[in-house]
Structures are given as structure tokens and as C-alpha cells.
TINUMAR-818789 format. One line per 8 residues: number of its first residue (from 1); their letters; for each residue y, x, z negated of C-alpha. Coordinates in nm, 4 decimals, always signed. Each point is the difference from the previous one (the first is absolute). Layout:
BEGIN
NUM = A = Y/X/Z; ...
***
This chain:
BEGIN
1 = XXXXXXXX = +2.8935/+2.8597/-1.3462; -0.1269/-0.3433/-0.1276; -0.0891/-0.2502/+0.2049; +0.1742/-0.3734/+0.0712; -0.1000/-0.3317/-0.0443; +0.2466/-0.1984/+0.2222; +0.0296/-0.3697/-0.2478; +0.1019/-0.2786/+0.2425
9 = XXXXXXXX = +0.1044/-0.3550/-0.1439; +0.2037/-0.2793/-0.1462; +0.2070/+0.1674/-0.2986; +0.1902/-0.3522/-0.0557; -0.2981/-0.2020/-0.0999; -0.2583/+0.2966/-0.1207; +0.1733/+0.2620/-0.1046; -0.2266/+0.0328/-0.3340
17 = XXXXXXXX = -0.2783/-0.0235/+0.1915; +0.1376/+0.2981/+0.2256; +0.0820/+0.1591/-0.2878; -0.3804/+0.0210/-0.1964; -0.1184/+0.1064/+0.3321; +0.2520/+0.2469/+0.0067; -0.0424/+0.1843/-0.2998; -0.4106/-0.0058/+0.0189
25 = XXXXXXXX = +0.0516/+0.2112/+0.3906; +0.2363/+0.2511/-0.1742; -0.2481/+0.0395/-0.3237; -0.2313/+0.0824/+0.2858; +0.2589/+0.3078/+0.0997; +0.1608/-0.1013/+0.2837; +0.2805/-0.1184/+0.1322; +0.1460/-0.3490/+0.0802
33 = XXXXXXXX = +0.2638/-0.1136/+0.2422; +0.0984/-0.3748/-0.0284; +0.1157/-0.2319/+0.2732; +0.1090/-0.3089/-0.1015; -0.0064/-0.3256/+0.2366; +0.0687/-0.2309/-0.1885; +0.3216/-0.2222/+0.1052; +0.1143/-0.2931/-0.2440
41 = XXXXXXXX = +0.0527/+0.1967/-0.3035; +0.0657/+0.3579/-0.1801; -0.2834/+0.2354/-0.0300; -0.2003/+0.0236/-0.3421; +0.1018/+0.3984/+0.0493; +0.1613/+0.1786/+0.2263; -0.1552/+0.1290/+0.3164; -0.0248/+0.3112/+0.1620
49 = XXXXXXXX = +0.0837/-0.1954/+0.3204; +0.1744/-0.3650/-0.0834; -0.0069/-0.2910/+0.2069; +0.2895/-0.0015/+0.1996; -0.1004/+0.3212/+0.1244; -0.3565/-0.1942/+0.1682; +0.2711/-0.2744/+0.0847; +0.1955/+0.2044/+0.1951
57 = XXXXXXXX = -0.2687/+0.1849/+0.1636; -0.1557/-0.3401/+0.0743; +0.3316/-0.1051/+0.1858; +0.1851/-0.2178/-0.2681; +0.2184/+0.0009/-0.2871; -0.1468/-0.0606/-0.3010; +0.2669/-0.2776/-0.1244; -0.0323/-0.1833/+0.2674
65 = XXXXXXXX = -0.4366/-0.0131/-0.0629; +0.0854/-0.0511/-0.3431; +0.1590/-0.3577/+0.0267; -0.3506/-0.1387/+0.0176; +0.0789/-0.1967/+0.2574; -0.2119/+0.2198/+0.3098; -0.3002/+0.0638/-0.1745; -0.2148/+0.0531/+0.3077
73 = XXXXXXXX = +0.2359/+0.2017/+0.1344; +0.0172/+0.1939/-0.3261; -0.4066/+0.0668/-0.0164; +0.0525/+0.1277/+0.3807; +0.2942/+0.2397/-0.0555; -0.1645/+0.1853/-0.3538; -0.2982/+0.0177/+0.1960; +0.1478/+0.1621/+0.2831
81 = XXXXXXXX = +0.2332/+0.2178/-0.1885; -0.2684/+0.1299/-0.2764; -0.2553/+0.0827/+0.3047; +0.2853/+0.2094/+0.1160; +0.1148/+0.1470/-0.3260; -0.4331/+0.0949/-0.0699; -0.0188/+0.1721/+0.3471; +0.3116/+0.2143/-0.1233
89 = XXXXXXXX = -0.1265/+0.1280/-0.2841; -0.3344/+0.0393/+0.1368; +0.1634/+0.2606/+0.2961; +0.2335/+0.1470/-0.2515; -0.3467/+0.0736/-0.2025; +0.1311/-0.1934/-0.2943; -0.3084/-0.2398/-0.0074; -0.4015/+0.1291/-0.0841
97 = XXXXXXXX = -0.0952/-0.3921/-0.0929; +0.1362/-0.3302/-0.0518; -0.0503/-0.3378/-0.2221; +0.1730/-0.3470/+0.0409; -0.1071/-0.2842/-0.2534; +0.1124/-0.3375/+0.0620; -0.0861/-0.3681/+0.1481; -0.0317/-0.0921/+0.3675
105 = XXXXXXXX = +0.3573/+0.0634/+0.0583; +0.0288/+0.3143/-0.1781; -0.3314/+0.1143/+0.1907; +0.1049/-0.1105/+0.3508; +0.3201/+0.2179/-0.0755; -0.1547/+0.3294/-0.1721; -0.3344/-0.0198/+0.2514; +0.2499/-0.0047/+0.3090
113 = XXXXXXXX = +0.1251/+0.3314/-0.1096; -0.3385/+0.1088/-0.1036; -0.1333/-0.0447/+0.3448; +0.2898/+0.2557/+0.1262; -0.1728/+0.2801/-0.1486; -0.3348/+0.2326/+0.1271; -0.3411/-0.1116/-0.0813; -0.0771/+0.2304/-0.2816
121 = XXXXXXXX = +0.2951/-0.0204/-0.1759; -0.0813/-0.1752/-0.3691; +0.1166/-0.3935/+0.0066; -0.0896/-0.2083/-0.3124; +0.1093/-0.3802/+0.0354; -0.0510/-0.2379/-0.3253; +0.0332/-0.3533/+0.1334; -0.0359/-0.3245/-0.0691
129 = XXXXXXXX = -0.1426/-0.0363/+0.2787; -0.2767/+0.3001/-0.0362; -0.3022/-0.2212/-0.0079; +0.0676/-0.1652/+0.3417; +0.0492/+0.0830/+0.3406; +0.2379/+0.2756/+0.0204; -0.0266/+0.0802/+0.3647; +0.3051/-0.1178/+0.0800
137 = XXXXXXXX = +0.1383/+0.2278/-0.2553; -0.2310/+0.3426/+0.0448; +0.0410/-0.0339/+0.3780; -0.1631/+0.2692/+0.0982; +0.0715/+0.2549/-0.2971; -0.1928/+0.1115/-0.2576; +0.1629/-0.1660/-0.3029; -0.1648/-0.0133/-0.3024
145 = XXXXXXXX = +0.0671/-0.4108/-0.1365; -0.0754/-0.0542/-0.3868; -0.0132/-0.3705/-0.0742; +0.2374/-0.0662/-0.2786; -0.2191/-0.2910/-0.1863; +0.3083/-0.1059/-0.1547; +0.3643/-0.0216/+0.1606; +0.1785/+0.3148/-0.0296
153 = XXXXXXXX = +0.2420/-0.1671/-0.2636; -0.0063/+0.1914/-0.2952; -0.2472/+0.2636/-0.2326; -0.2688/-0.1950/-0.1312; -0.3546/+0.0547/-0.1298; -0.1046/-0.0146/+0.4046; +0.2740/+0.1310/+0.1677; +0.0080/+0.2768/-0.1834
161 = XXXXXXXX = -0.3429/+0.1202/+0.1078; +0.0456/-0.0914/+0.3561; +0.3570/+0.2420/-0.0264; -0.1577/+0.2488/-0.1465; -0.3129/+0.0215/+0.2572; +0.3059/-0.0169/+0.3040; +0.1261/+0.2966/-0.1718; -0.2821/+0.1720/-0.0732
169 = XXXXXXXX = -0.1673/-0.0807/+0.3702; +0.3564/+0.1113/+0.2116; +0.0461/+0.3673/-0.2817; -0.4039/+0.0570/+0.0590; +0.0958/-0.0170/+0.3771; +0.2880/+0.2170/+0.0293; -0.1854/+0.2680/-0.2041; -0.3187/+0.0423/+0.1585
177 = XXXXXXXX = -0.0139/+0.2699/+0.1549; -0.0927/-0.0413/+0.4079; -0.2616/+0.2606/+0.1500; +0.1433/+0.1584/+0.2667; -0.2304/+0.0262/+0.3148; -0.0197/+0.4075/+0.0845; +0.1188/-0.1140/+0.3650; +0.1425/-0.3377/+0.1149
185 = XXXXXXXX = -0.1375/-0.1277/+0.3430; +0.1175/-0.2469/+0.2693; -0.0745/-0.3448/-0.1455; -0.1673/-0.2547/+0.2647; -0.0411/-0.3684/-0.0683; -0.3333/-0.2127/+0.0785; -0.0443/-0.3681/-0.0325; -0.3602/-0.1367/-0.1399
193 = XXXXXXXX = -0.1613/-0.2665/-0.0631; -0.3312/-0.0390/-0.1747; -0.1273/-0.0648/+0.3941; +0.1325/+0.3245/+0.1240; -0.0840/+0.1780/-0.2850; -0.2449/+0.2577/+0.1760; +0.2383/+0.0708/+0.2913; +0.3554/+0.0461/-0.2411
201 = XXXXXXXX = -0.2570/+0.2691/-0.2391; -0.1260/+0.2101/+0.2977; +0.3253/-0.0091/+0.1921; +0.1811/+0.1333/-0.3280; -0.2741/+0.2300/-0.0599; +0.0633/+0.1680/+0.2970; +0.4170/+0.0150/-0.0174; -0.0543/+0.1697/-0.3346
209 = XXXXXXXX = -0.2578/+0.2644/+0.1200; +0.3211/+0.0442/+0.2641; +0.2336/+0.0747/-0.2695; +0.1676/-0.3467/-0.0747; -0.0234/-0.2527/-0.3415; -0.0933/-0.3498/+0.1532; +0.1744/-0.2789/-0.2342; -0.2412/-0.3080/+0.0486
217 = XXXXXXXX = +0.1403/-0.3635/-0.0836; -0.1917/-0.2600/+0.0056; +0.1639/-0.3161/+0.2282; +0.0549/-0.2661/-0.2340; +0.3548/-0.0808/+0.0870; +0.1439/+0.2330/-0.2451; -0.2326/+0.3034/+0.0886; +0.1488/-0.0384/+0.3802
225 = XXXXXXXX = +0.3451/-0.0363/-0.1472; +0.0027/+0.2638/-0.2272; -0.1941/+0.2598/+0.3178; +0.3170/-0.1214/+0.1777; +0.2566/+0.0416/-0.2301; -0.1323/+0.3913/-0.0813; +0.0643/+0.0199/+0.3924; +0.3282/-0.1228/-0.0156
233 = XXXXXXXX = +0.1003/+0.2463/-0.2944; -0.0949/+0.2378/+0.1892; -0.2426/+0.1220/-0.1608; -0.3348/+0.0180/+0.2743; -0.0805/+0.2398/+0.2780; -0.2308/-0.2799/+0.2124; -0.1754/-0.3482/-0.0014; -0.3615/-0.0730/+0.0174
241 = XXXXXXXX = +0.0753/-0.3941/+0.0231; -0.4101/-0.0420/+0.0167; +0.0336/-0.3447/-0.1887; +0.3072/-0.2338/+0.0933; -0.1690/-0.3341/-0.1127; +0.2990/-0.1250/-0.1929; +0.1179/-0.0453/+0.3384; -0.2585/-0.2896/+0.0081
249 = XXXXXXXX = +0.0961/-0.1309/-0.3324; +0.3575/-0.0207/+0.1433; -0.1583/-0.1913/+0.2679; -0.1797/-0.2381/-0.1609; +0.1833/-0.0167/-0.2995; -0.2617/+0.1803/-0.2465; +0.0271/+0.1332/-0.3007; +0.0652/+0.3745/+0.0638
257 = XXXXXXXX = +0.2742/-0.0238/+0.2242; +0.2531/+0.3593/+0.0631; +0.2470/-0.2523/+0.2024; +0.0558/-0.0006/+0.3789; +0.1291/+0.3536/+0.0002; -0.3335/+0.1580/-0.1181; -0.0824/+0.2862/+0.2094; +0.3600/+0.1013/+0.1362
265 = XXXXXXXX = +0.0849/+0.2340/-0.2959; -0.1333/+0.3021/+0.1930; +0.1463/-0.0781/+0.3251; +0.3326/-0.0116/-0.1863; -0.0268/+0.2944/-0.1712; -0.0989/+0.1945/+0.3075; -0.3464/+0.1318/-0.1625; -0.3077/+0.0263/+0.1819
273 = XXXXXXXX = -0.2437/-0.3035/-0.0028; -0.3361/-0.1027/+0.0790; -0.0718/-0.3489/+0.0187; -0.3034/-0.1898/-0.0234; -0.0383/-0.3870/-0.0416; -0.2477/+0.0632/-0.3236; -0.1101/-0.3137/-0.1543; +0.2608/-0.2631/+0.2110
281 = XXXXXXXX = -0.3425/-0.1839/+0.0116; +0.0758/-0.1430/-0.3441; +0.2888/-0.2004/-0.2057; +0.0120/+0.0098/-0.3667; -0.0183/-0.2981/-0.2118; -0.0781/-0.0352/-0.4037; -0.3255/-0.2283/-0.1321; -0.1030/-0.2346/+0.3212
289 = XXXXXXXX = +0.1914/-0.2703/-0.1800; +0.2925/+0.1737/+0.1086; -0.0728/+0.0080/+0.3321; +0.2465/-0.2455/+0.2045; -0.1316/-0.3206/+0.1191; +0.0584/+0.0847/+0.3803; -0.2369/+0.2838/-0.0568; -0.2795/-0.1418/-0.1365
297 = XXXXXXXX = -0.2376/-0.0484/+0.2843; +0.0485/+0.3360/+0.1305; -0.2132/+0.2746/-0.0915; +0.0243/+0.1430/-0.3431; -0.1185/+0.2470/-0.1958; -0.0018/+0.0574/-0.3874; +0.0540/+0.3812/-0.0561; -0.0327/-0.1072/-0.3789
305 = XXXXXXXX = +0.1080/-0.2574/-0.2519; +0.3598/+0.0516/+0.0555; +0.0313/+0.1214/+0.3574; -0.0818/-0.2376/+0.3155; +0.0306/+0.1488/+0.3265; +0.0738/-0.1855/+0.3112; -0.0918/+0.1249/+0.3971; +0.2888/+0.0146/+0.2083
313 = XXXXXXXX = -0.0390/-0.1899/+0.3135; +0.1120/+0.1172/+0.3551; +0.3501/-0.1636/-0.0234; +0.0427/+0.1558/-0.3103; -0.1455/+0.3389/+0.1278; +0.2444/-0.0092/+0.3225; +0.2977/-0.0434/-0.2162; -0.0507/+0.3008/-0.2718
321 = XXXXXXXX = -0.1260/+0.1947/+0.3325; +0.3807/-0.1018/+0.1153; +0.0988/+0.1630/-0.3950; -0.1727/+0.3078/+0.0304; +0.1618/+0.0564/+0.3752; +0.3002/-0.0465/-0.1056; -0.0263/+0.2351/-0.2614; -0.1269/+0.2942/+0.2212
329 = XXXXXXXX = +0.2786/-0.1001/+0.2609; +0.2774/+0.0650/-0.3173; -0.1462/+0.4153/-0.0288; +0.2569/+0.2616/+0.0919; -0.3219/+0.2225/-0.1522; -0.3342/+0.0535/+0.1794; -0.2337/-0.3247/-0.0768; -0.3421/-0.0844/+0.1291
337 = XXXXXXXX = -0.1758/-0.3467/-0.0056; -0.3826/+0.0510/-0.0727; -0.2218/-0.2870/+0.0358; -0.3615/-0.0388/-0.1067; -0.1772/-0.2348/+0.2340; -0.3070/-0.0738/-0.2176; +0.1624/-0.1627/-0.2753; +0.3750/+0.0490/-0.2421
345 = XXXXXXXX = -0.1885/+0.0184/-0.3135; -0.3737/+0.0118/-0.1467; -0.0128/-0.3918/+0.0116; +0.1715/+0.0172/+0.3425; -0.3632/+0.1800/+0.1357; -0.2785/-0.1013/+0.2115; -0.2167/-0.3043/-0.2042; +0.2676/-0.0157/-0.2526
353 = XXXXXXXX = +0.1899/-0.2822/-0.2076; +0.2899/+0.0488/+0.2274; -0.0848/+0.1827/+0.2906; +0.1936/-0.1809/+0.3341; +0.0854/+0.1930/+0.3088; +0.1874/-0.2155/+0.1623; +0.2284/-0.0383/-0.2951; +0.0549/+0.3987/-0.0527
361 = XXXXXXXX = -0.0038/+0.0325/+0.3679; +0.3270/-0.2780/-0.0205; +0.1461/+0.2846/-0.2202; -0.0781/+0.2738/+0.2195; +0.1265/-0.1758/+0.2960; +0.3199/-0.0446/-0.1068; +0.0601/+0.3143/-0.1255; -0.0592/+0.1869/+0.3453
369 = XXXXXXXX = +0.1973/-0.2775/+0.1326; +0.3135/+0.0097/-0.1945; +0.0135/+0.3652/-0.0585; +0.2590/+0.2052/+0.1839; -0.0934/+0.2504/+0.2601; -0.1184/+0.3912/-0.1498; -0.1321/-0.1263/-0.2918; -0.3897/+0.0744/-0.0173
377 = XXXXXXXX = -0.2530/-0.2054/-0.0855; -0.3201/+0.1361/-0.1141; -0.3006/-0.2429/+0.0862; -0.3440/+0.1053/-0.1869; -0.3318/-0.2443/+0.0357; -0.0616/+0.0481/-0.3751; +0.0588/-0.2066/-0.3035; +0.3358/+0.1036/-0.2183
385 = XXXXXXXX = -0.2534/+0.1728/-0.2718; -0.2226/+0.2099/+0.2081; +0.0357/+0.3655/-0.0404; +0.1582/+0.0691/+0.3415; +0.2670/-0.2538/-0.0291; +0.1199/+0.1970/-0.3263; +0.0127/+0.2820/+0.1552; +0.1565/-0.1009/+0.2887
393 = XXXXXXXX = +0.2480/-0.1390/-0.2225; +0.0705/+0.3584/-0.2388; -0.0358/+0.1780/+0.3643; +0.2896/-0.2106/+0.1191; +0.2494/+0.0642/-0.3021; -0.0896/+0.3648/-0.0389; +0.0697/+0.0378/+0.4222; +0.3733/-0.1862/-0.0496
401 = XXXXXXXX = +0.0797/+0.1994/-0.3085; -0.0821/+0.3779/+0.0899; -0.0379/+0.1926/+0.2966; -0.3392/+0.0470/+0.2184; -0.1902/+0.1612/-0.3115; -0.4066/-0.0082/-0.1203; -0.0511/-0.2603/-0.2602; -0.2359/-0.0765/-0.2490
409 = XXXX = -0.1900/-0.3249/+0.0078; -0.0811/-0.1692/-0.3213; -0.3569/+0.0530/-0.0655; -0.1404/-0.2450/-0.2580
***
């Protein structure tokens, strides 16, 4: 049976466009299924699925969109009805990939239903807005933007390349064939950070000798919210939250910020977590230029060119202590708090750039102190990259996830 490209966009204004696009996936032998969005005007073709069907399933009539005269309200109901008419034929296996072409409007709308769908699943965007910021747009999905160079506004000399790439890039995808692991295992989550990098590789060393696949992001903002939003899918056994710095981004407004509810994924999902305040010793900020004024004459450090990293104080340290509390408190799963004593990261040691007990021990404080009763805290006199704090760690997660069993430590 041949696969389907699922073709998301406005049919009104780029129906040619559509159509090359088209006719280049099918020459590639598969099939197409078009949904049109589009809302002032009659499609260049006819859809497989028209536009008052995404209306409708987005809550309105499409006459009443059409008048022109609500078109913010339009943008929000396409949006919300294509997302819902994507996930349909995605469940009803009627979708193996998808492409959406269009300008910021036409990408907010096809993206939003894009971001409805697995990671994994094949999602080519061409957009006018490609060679920007498309965060806002990818969310935390793994959709594939092609800058457009031109406007998608007809089949020119440039256009036609860029179309025929989109094509060939989304067809190539939907092919391929996947290699099949010869036995799935429970997929874990850990959180690094270049800083934590030797206690994150030993700890997952040691879940996989025990049988699991340890998915490592790194916690830039959108590395903690994609970890999270793989929890909420439901798609993780356990949490090994050894690095939850973009909590101090959030505090101190930083670069690398997950938002205020960084860390809580696993508590609502009712997985097992270990937590560890890895790296909260640090906020994120570009070139030292971009460092905010107020910050200046605190103590900084220049990772590299484009990274500056700022040290937490104790106020600051109290309140993401307050965070991470909170976040154990939310658990309906077995979580443990494990603290290391002689430092949060490798700069956080003894003699180094950022080592400062009193402001970790602000942190540490407040954790014990908000934390509800039964929850256990783990207290070792080690720095967060030492060998025993990593094992501690894996020995933690393994003990919540199976019964009283011999495991194998990592050995490196």
C-alpha cells in the first residue's frame, strides 16, 4: 500500500503552487491527500478535504469567516480545526508525512497542526519565514522549515527549486525505510548540561546496562521542554531530572528559560523521578554585551563567545529551591531529591569560578524546607560529578522502577 503525504494549505491564494508540489510527491509514487485552509476564495483544485470541513471542525461556519471582516478570529479557527482534522488522519493511519508552504500566517496555521502529531512523523514547512526564528512555530516538534527565498506567489526560476527540494525532502522522508530495534526498551529521560556532563553519561551508562534506552536532552529551554513534553505524551518510564538549570534562567530571566512549570511534567504524569538541582549555579545569557545592566557587577563567566554565565545568588537559590519543592510535592509517583553538597556543577567545585556554599546551601535549604513529609532526600558530601553521586543517582531510578534486584554499575 503506498504511502501519504498529508498537503496542508491555502488553496485560494496558492493553489498552483499546491499544485507543482503536488504532482512532483506523486511522480515520487505516493500518495497525496489535500487540506485546504484557505478562507476568502475558491480553491485552485479541489481538495481531498475542503475548507469548510477545517471550519467546522475549528468551531465556525465558513461564510461567516469568509466576510473578511474577523480575520484574527479566522487564523484561530483554521488553525484549530486543521490541527484537529491532521490528528484524524494521523489515528485513522491516513498520514506517513506532511508539507505546508506558505507566509507567516499560512505557517502559524499548518505548524499548529503539525505540532499535533508524534516526533518522528515527517513534517516539511516552506516559509517565508524559514530563515528566522521559528521557535514559536516548531514548538517543540521536529519540523523540518525550508526558507522560501522568495514569497510563495507563483513558479518562478527560484521557487521552483525551493518546491521541488520541499518535495523531494518530505517523499525522501516518508520512504526511508526505519531500522527496527530487535527489542524496544523502557525509555528514561536525563537532563545535561555541558557541567553535568560526567554525571548524566555514567548515570545513563548504568540504566542501559539495566535494560533501559536513556534519551538525554540537553537544557537549553527547548531541550527541557521537549524532555517534558515526551513525558506528557506519554511516552517515558522515569526522570533523571540531574540538570534543572532553566529553572534559574526562569529566575533570572536568562536566555534558556523552560518557563515556571519546568520540572512538574513528571509529577503530572505520575512517572518516577529523581531530582537533582544540577547546574542552578548558573543563568544563561548570549555575548557579555547581552548581559542586563543590573547584572553587571555580579560574577560572570564567559563559557565562550556567545554564552555568558551568571552565579545565582542565595535569594535566587532559595527561590528555585522553593521550584524544585514544589515540584516533588506535585508526584503521585515515587520521587527522590538528591543533593550534592560539594558543588551543582564542575564550576560549582571547591577553588572554582563559581563555587559558593552558602548560595547552593540557600537551595538546599529550601528544598528540605518546603518539601512535604515522605519524600526522601538524599544528602551526599560530594560534588554533582564525582563517581558516587552518579551512581547514587542510576541506583536511585533503577530502585523506584523494579523490584529489589542485582544491578550493574556502569564501569567506564
Amino acid at each position: 500500500m503506498k504511502k501519504t503525504v498529508v498537503i496542508v494549505g491555502a488553496l485560494d491564494t496558492k493553489g498552483v503552487e499546491f499544485a507543482f508540489v503536488k504532482d512532483l510527491i506523486v511522480k515520487q509514487g505516493l500518495q497525496t491527500l489535500t487540506v485546504d485552509f484557505g478562507v476568502m476564495g475558491e480553491p485552485g483544485f479541489t481538495p481531498d478535504i475542503p475548507h469548510q470541513e477545517v471550519a467546522r471542525a475549528g468551531g465556525k461556519d465558513l461564510a461567516y469567516l469568509a466576510t473578511g471582516e474577523h480575520k484574527d478570529e479566522a487564523m484561530k479557527v483554521m488553525a484549530a480545526g486543521l490541527a484537529i482534522v491532521v490528528r484524524r488522519l494521523y489515528d485513522e493511519k491516513k498520514l506517513d508525512g506532511i508539507l505546508g508552504m506558505g507566509g507567516s500566517g499560512g505557517t502559524s496555521i499548518a505548524t499548529t497542526a503539525m505540532r499535533t502529531l508524534p516526533v518522528g512523523v515527517p513534517k516539511v514547512m516552506v516559509s517565508t519565514v524559514g530563515g528566522g526564528d521559528v521557535s514559536a512555530y516548531t514548538g517543540t516538534k521536529d519540523i523540518i522549515f525550508i526558507p522560501s527565498i522568495v514569497d510563495v506567489a507563483g513558479i518562478n526560476s527560484v521557487s521552483r527549486m525551493i518546491f521541488a527540494n520541499a518535495a523531494g525532502a518530505i517523499a525522501g522522508m516518508v520512504k526511508v525505510a526505519r531500522p527496527k530495534l530487535a527489542k524496544e526498551k523502557p525509555l528514561v529521560v536525563a537532563s545535561m548540561f555541558g557541567n553535568t556532563t560526567q554525571c548524566v553519561n555514567r548515570a545513563r551508562c548504568t540504566l542501559e546496562a539495566n535494560g533501559y534506552e536513556v534519551l538525554v536532552f540537553h537544557a537549553t529551554g527547548t531541550g527541557g521542554k521537549t524532555m517534558e513534553s515526551l513525558i506528557r505524551d506519554g511516552y517515558i518510564v522515569a526522570s533523571m531530572d540531574i540538570t534543572t538549570t532553566e529553572l534559574a534562567d526562569e529566575v533570572c530571566g536568562g536566555v534558556f528559560s523552560a518557563g515556571p512549570e519546568r520540572c512538574l511534567a513528571a509529577s503530572q504524569a505520575g512517572i518516577p523521578a529523581v531530582l537533582v538541582p544540577g547546574c542552578v549555579d548558573m543563568a544563561n545569557f548570549g555575548g557579555i554585551e547581552t548581559v542586563p545592566e543590573k547584572y553587571k557587577q555580579r560574577k560572570l563567566y564567559q563559557w565562550n563567545p556567545n554564552v555568558t554565565l551568571l552565579r545565582t545568588n542565595v535569594e535566587e537559590n532559595t527561590r528555585m529551591g522553593e521550584m524544585l519543592a514544589a515540584a516533588a510535592n506535585a508526584a503521585s509517583a515515587p520521587v527522590t531529591v538528591i543533593l550534592p553538597l560539594k558543588g551543582v556543577s564542575m564550576l560549582d567545585s571547591e577553588g572554582g569560578e563559581f563555587w559558593d556554599p552558602a548560595a547552593d546551601q540557600a537551595c538546599f535549604d529550601a528544598i528540605k524546607r518546603n518539601l512535604r513529609p515522605g519524600i526522601p532526600v538524599i544528602e551526599m558530601n560530594v560534588n554533582i560529578n564525582d563517581q558516587e553521586f552518579s551512581d547514587k543517582v542510576a541506583l536511585t531510578m533503577l530502585g523506584m522502577l523494579e523490584a529489589s534486584r542485582d544491578f550493574i554499575i556502569c564501569d567506564e
